[in-house]
FIMIVO-231983 format. One line per field, with one value per residue: residue in one letter; z, x, y of N, C-alpha, C in turn. Coordinates in Angstrom, 3 decimals, padded with zeros to 6 digits. Atoms other than C-alpha are relative to their C-alpha. Example, Ala and Ser with C-alpha at 12.3 -4.5 7.8 and 13.67 -1.06 7.14 Angstrom:
code = [A/S]
n_zz = [000.000/-000.060]
n_xx = [000.890/-000.820]
n_yy = [-001.190/-001.190]
ca_zz = [007.800/007.140]
ca_xx = [012.300/013.670]
ca_yy = [-004.500/-001.060]
c_zz = [000.000/000.730]
c_xx = [000.900/-000.770]
c_yy = [001.200/001.090]
END
This chain:
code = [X/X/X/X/X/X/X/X/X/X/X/X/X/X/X/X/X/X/X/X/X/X/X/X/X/X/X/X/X/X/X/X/X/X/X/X/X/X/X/X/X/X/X/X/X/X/X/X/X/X/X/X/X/X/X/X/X/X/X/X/X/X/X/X/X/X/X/X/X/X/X/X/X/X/X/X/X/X/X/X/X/X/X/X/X/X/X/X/X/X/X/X/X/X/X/X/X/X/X/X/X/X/X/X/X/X/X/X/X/X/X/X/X/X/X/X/X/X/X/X/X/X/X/X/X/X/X/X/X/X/X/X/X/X/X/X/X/X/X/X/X/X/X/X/X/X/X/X/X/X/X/X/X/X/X/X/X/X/X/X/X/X/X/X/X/X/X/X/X/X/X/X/X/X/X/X/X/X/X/X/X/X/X/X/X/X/X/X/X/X/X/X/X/X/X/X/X/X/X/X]
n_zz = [-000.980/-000.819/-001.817/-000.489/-000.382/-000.937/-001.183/-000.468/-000.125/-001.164/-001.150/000.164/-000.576/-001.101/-000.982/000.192/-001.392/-001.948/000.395/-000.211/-001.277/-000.722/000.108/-000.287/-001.385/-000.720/000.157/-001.043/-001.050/000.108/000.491/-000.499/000.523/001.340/000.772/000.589/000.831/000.944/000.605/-001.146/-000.445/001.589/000.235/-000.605/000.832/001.237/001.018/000.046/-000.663/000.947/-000.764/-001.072/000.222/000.710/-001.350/-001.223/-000.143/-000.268/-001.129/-001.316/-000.027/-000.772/-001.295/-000.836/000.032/-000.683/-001.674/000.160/000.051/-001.722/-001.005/000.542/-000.258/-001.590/-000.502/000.215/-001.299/-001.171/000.327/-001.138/-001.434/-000.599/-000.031/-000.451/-002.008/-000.535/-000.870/000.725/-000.429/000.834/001.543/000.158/-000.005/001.570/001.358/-000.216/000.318/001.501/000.256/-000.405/000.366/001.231/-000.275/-000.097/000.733/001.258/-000.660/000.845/000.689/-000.524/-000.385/001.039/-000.769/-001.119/000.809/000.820/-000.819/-000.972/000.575/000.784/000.097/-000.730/000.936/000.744/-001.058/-001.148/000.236/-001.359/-000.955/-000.383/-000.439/-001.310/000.120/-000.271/-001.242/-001.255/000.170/-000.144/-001.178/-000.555/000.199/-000.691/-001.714/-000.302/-000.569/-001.418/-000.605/000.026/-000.939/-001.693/-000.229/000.366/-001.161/000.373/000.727/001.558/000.416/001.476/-000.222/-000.559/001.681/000.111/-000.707/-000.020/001.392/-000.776/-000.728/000.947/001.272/-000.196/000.073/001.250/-000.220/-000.556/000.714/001.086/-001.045/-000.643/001.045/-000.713/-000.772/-000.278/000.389/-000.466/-001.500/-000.015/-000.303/-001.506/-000.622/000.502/-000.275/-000.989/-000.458/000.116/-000.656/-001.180/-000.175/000.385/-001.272/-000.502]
n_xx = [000.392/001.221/-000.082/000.038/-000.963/-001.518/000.545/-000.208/-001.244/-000.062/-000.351/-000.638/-001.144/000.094/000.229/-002.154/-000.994/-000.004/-000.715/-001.597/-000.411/000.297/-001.387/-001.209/000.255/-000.447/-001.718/-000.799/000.325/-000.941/-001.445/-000.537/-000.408/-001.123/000.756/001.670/-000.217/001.002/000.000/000.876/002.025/000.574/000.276/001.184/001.738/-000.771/000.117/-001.323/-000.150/000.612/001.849/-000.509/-000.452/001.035/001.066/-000.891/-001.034/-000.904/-000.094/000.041/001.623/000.758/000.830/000.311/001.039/000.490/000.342/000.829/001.287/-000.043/000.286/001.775/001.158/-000.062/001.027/000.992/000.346/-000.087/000.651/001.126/000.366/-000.373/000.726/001.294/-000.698/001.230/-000.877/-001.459/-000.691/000.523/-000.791/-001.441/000.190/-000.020/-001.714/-000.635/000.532/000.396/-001.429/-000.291/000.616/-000.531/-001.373/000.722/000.879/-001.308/-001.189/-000.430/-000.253/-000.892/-001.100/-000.319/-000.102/-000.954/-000.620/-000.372/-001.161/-001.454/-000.750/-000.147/-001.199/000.237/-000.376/001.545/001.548/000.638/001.617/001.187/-001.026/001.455/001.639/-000.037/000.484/001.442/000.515/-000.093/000.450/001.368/-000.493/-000.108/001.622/001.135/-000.630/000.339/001.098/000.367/-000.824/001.137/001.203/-000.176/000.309/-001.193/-000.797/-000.752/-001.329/-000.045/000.406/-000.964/-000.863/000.697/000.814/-001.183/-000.037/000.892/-000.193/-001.025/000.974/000.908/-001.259/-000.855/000.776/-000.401/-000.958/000.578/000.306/-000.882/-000.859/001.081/001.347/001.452/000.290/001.146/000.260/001.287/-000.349/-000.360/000.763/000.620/-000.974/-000.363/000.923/-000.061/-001.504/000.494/000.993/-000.118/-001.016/000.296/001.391/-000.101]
n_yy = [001.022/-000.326/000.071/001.146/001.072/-000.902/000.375/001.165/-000.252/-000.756/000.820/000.689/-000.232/-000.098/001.260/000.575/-000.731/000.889/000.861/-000.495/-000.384/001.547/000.558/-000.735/000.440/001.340/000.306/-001.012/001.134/001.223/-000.811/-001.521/-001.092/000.690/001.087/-000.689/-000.871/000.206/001.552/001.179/-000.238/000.268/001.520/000.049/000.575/000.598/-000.681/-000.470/-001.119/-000.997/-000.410/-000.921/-001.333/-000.691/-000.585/-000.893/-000.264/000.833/000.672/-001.071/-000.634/000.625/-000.274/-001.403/000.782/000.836/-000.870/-000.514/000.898/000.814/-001.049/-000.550/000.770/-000.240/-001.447/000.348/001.132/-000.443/-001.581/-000.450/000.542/-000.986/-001.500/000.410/-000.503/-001.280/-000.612/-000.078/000.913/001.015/-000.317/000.406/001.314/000.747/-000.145/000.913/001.151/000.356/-000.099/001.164/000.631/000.171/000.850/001.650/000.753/-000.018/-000.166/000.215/-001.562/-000.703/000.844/-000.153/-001.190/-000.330/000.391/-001.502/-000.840/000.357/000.422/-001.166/-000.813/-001.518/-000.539/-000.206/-000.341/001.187/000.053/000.202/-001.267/-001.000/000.449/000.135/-001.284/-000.251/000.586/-000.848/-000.913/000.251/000.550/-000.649/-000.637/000.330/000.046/-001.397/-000.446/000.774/-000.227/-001.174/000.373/000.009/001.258/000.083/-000.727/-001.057/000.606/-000.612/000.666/-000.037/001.195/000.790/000.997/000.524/000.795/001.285/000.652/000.851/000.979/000.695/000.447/001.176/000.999/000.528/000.722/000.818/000.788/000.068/000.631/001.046/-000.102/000.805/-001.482/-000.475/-001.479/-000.039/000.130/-001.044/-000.635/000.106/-000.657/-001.118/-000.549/-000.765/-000.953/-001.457/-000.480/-000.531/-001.191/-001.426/-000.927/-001.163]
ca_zz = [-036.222/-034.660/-031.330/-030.316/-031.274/-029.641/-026.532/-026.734/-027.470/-024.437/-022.277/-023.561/-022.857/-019.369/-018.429/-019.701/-017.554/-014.576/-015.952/-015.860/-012.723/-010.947/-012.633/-011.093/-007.805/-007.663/-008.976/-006.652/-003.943/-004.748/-006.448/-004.892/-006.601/-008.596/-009.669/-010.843/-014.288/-017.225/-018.919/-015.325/-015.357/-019.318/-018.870/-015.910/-017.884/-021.097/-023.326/-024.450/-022.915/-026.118/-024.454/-021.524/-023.269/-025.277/-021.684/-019.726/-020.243/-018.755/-015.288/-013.182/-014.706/-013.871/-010.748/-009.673/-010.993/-008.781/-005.717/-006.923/-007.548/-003.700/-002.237/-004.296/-003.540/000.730/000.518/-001.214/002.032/004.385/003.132/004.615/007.624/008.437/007.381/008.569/012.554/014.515/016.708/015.892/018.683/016.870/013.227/014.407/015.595/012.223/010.476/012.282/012.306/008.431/007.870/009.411/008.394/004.667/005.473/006.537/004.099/000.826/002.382/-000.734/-002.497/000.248/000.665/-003.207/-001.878/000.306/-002.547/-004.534/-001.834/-000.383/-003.601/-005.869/-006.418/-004.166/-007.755/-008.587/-007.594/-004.318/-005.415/-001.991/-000.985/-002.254/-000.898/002.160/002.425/002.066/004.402/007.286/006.135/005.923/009.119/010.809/009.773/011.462/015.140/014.768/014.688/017.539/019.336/018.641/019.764/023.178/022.298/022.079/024.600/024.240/021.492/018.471/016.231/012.961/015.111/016.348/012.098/011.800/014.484/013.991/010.123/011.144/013.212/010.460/007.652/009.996/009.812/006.050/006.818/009.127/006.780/004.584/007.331/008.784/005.865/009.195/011.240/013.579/012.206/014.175/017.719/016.173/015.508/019.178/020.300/018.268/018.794/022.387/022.875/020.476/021.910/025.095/024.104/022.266/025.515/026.809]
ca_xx = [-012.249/-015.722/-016.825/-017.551/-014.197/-012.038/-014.230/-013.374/-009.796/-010.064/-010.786/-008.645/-005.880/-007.060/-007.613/-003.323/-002.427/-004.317/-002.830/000.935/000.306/-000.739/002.318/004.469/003.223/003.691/007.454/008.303/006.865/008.771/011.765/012.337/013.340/016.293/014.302/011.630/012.872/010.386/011.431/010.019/006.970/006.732/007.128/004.733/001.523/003.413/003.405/006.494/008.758/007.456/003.644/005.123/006.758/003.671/001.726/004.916/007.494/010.006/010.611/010.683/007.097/005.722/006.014/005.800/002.318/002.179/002.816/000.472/-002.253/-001.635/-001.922/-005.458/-006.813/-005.815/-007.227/-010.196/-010.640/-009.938/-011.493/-014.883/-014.309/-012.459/-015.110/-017.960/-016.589/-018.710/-015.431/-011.892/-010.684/-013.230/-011.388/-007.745/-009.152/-010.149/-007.136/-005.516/-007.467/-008.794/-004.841/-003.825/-006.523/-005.689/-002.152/-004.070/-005.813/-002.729/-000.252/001.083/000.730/002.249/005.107/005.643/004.988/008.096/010.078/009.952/010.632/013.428/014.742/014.351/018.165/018.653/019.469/015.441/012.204/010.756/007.679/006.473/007.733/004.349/001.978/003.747/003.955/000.331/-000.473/001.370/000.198/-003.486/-002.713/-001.654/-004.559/-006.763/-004.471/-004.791/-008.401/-008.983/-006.332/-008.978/-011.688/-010.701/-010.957/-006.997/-004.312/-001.321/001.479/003.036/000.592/003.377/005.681/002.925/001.507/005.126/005.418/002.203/002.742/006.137/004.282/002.032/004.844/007.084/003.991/004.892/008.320/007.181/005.117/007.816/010.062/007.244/004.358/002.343/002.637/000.039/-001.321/-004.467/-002.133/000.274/-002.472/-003.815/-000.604/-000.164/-003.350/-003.324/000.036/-000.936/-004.546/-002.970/-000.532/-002.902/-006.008/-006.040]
ca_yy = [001.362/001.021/001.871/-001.385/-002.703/000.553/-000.561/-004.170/-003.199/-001.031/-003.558/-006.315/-004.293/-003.246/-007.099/-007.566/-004.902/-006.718/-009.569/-008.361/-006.695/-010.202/-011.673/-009.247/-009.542/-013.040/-012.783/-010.168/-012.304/-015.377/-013.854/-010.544/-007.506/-008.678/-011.771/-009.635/-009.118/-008.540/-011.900/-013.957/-011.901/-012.505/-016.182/-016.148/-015.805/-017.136/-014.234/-013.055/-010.065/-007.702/-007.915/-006.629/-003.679/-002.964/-002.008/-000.719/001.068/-000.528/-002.766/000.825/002.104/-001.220/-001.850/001.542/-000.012/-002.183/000.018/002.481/-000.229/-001.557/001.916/002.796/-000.317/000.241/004.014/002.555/-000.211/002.403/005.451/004.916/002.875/006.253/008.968/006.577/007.743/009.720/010.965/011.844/009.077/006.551/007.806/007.162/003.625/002.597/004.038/001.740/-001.153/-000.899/-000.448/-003.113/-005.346/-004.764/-005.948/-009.222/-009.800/-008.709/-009.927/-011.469/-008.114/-006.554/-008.768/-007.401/-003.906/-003.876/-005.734/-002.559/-000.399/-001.998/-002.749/000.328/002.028/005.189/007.088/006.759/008.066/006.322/004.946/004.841/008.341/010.393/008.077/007.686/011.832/012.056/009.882/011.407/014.704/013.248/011.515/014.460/016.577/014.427/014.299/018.133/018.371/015.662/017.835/021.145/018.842/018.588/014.463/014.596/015.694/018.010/016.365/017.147/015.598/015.778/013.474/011.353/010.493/010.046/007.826/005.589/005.534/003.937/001.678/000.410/000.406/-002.045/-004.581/-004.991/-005.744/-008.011/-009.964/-009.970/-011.560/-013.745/-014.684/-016.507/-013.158/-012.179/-009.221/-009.192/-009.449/-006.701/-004.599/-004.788/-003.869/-000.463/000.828/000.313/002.425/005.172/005.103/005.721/008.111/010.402/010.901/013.902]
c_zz = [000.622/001.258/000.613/000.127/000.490/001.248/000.727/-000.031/001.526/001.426/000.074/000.486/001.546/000.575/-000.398/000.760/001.280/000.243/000.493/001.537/000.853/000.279/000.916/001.625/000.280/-000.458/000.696/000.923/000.426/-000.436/000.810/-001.054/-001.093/-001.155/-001.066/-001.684/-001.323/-001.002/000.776/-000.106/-001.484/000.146/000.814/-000.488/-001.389/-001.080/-000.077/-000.096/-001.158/000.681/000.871/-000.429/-000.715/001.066/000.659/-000.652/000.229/001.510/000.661/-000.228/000.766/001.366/000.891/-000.124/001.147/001.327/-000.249/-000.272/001.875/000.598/-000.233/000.599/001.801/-000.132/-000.142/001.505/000.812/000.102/001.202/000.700/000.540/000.053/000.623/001.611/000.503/001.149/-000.588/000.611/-000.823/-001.720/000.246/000.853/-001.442/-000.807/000.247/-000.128/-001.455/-000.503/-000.268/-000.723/-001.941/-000.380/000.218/-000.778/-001.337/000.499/-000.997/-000.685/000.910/000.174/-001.624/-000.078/000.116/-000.941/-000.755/000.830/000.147/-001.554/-001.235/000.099/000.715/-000.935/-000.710/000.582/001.066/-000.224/001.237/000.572/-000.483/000.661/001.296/001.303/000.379/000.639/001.281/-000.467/000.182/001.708/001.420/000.676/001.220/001.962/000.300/000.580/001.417/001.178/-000.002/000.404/001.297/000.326/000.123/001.167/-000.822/-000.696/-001.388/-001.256/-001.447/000.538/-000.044/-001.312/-000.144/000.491/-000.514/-001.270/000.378/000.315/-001.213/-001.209/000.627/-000.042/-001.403/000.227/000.544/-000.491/-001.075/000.411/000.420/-000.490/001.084/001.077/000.410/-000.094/000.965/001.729/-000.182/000.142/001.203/000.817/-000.343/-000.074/001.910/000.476/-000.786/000.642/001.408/000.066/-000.707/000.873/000.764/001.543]
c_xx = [-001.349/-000.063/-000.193/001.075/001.183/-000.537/000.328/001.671/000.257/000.107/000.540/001.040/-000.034/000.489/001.404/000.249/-000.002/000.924/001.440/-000.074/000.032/001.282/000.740/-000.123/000.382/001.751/000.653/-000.103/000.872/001.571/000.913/000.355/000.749/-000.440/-000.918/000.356/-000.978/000.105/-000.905/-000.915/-000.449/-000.764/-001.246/-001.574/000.354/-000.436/001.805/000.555/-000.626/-001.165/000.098/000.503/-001.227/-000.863/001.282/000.915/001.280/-000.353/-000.608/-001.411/-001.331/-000.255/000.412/-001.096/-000.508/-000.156/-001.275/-001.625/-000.315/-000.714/-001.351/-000.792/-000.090/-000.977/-001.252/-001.032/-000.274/-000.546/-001.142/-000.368/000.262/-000.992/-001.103/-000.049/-000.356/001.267/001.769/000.634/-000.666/001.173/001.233/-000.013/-000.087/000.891/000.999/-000.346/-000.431/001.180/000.266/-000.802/-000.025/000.947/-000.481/-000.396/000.978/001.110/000.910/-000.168/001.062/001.414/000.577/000.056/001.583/001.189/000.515/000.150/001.069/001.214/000.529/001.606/-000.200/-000.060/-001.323/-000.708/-000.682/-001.128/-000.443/000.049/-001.472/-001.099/000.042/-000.191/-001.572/-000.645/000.271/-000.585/-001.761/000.146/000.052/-001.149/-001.056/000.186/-000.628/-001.180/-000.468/000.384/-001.138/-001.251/-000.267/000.210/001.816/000.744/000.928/001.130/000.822/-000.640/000.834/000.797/-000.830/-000.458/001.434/000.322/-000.820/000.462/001.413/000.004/-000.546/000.902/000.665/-000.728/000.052/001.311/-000.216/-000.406/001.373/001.402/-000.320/-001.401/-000.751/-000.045/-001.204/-000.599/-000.565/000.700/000.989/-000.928/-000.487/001.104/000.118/-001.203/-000.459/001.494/-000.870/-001.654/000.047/000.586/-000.857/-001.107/000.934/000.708]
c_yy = [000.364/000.314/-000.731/-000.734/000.676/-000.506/-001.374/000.525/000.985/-001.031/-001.405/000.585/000.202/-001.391/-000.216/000.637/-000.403/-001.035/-000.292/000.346/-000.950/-000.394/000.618/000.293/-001.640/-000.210/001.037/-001.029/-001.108/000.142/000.936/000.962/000.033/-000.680/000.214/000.415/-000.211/-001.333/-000.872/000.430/-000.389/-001.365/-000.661/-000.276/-000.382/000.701/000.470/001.771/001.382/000.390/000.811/001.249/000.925/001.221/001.059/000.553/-000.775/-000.875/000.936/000.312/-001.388/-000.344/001.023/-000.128/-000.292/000.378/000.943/-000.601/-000.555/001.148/000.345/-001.159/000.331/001.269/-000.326/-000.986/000.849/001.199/000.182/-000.502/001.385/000.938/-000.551/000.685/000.478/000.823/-000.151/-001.433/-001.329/-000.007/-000.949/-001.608/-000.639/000.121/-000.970/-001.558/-000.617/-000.355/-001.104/-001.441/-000.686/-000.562/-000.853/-000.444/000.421/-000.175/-000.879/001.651/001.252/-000.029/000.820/001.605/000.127/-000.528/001.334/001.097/-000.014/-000.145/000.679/000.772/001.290/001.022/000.182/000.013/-000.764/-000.320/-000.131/001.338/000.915/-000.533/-000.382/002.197/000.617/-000.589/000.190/001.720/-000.340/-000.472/001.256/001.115/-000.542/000.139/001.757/000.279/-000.572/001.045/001.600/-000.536/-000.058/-001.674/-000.353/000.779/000.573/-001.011/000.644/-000.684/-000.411/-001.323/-001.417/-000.822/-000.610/-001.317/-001.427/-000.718/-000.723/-001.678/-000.964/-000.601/-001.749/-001.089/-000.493/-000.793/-001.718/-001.426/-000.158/-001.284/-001.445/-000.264/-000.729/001.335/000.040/001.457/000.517/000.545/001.274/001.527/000.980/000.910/001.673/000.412/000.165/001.033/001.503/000.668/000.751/001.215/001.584/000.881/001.340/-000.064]
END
C-alpha cells in the first residue's frame, strides 16, 4: 500500500470514529444507557452494527470513548484559562468558571457523560473514576500551594478538591435533570461559597 493511501485510510477511519462517537452521544442523550446499544448507534448514521465493531471493541470500549473524549476536550478548555492566572485565588476562579462554562456550552455531551457513569454496572471499571482522581489530586495541589502562599487560609485542602469537585460534578446531574438549567447562576453560587471558604 502507498503512503498516500495508508494516510487517506488513516484518516477515513479517524473521521468514523468521530462519526460513531457523535452517534453515541446523541443515543445516550435521547436513549440513556440501556438504549445505547451498538445496533441504535449503528442505525444512527446508517452503517451497519459490523462498522461499529470494526472501530470498537465492544459497547464498554466505546463509550468509555466517549467519556474519555469529553474529559480531553474540558482539560483542553480549561487548561490555559487556569495556567494563564497570575495568583493561586485568580487560578481556583477559573477552574471553576472554565469548568462550569464547558458544562454550558456540552451540555448535550455531558448529559451523555453522566449516562455512562450512572449507568456503567458496579462489576466494571468506572470510566470516570481516573479522571475524576486526577482531578482532585490536581485540584488539591493547587489549594496547597495557595495555602503556602499566604493567598489561602487554614483548611484541609484534600477535603476542600473533594468538596468543590462534588460541587461541579452535581452540575452534570443537574443538566441531566434540567437540559434549560442555569449554569451561569449555578456557577455564581459555587464559587462564591468556596471563594469564601478558602480566604485566609
Amino acid at each position: 500500500m502507498r503512503s498516500d493511501q495508508r494516510t487517506e485510510r488513516t484518516f477515513t477511519e479517524r473521521a468514523r470514529r468521530a462519526q460513531i462517537l457523535d452517534a453515541a452521544v446523541d443515543v445516550l442523550a435521547e436513549r440513556g444507557y440501556n438504549g445505547a446499544s451498538l445496533s441504535a448507534i449503528a442505525e444512527r448514521i446508517g452503517v451497519s452494527k459490523g462498522v461499529i465493531s470494526y472501530h470498537f471493541a465492544g459497547k464498554d470500549e466505546l463509550l468509555r470513548e466517549v467519556v474519555s473524549s469529553v474529559l480531553a476536550d474540558s482539560r483542553d478548555y480549561m487548561g490555559p484559562r487556569v495556567e494563564s492566572a497570575t495568583s493561586y485565588a485568580a487560578a481556583l476562579h477559573a477552574y471553576v468558571q472554565s469548568n462550569l462554562e464547558f458544562l454550558d456550552q456540552n451540555r448535550h455531551r455531558i448529559v451523555a457523560l453522566i449516562e455512562v457513569v450512572n449507568g456503567t454496572p458496579p462489576d466494571r471499571p468506572a470510566p470516570y473514576g481516573p479522571g475524576h482522581r486526577n482531578a482532585v489530586r490536581s485540584l488539591t495541589g493547587m489549594l496547597e500551594r495557595g495555602q503556602q502562599s499566604g493567598e489561602f487560609g487554614k483548611f484541609d485542602p484534600h477535603f476542600v478538591a473533594v468538596a468543590l469537585r462534588a460541587a461541579i460534578d452535581a452540575c452534570s446531574e443537574l443538566l441531566r435533570d434540567d437540559p434549560e438549567a442555569d449554569v451561569k447562576a449555578y456557577g455564581a453560587q459555587v464559587l462564591e461559597i468556596f471563594e469564601r471558604g478558602v480566604r485566609p
